[in-house]
N, C-alpha and C positions, 0 to 999 in steps of 0.2 A: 504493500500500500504506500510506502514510502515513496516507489521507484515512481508510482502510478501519480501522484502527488508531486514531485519534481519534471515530471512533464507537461502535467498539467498546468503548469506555472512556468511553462515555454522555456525549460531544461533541456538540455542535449545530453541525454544521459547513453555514455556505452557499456555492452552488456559483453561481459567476459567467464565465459562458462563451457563445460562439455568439450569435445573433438573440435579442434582446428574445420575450417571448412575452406574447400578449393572452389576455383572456378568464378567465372562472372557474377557473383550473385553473392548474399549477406543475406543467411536465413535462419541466422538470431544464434548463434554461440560467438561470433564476433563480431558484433555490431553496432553501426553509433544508431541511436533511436530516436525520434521527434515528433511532437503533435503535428501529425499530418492535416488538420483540418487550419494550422497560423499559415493564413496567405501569403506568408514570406519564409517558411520552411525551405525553400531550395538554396535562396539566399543566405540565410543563417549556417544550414550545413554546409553550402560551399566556401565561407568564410571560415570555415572550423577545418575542414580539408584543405585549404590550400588550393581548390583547384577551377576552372573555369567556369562561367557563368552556364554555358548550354549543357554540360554533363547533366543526363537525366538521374530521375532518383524513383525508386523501386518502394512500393507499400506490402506492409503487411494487413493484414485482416481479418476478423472471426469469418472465419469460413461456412456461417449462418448469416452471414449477412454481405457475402459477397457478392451474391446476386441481387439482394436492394439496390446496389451500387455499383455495378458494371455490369456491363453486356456480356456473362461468362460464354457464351454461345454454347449454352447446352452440356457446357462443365458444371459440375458442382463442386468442382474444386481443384488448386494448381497448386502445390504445397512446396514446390521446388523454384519457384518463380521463373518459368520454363517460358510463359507465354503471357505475354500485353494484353488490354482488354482494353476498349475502349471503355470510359464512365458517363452513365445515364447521363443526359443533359441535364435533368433538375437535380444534378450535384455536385457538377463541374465548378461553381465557384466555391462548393462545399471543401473539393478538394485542389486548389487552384494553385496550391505552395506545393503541390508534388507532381502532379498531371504533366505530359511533355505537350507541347504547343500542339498537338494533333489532336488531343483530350483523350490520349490513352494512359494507359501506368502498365509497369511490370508488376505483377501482384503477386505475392505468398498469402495464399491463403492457411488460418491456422486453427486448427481443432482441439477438441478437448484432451487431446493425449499430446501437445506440443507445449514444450517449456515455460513459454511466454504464453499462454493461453490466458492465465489468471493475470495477468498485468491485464491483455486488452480486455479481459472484462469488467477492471476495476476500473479505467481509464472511460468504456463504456458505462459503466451506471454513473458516472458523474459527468460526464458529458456529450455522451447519448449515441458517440459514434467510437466503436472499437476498433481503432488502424493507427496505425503509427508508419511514419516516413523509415522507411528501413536500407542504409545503408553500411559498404564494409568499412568496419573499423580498420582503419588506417589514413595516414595523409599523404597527399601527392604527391607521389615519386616515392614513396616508400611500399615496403612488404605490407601486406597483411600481418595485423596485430597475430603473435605466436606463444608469446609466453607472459606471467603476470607482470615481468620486470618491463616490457615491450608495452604493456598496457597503461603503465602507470609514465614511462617515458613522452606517450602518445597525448596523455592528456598533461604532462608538463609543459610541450612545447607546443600545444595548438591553444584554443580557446574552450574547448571541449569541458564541459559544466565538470560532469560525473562520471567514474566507470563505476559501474556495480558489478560484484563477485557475488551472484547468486549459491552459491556452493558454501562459503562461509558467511550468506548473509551479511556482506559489508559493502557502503557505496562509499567509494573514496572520491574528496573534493581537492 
């Protein structure tokens, strides 16, 4: 409730937990996190990254509630964030700080057996929509966050609020 509480108060909190993860994608053991619904989310994390203004940024989501909000075309669900979806028009300025200028997003969609399930539900009953901006923890030009001592370097030299070590229950500022 803590973690869900420092986002909601437009926190960039990263989450450092579980197996290392490869690939183009941040699908929550290392990654920085942000209220996807502040109209200025790509700006905020690209200033905490380091890196250019047009790099797109990838959402998570209850995955009960990803068809409210995107056109899953007959998915009920993308858990790997494999495939973009375009976003319902009457939500597109809902989600306007993560959307790429097309009005679609990368989505992970996330269910009740995924890590982070209980944050987007905390984060949903206080403010009605359960998605967070989900990108990888690390800054431009550098690796992928790998170990704790890498994590805690990561939010020394950026602007980056929080990590949180869900494992030992500690958010370091």
């Amino acid at each position: 409730s803590d973690v869900a509480e420092l986002i909601l108060q437009q926190k960039s909190v990263a989450v450092y937990q579980g197996y290392a993860e490869s690939g183009q994608r941040a699908l929550g053991n290392r990654s920085i996190l942000f209220d996807a619904t502040n109209p200025n989310a790509k700006q905020i994390v690209n200033k905490i990254k380091n890196r250019e203004w047009y790099r797109p940024f990838a959402m998570m989501i209850l995955e009960e509630d990803a068809n409210t909000y995107f056109d899953m075309l007959s998915l009920s669900k993308n858990e790997f964030m494999t495939n973009s979806f375009d976003v319902r028009s009457e939500y597109k300025d809902l989600f306007k700080g993560v959307i790429h200028v097309d009005g679609s997003c990368r989505l992970q969609t996330i269910d009740k057996h995924h890590s982070l399930y209980e944050l987007l539900s905390l984060i949903k009953s206080k403010n009605g929509v359960g998605a967070l901006l989900n990108t990888s923890f690390n800054l431009a030009g550098d690796p992928l966050v790998e170990t704790p001592e890498q994590a805690l370097e990561t939010l020394n030299k950026s602007s980056l609020d929080y990590v949180w070590f869900p494992s030992i229950k500690k958010i370091v500022s």
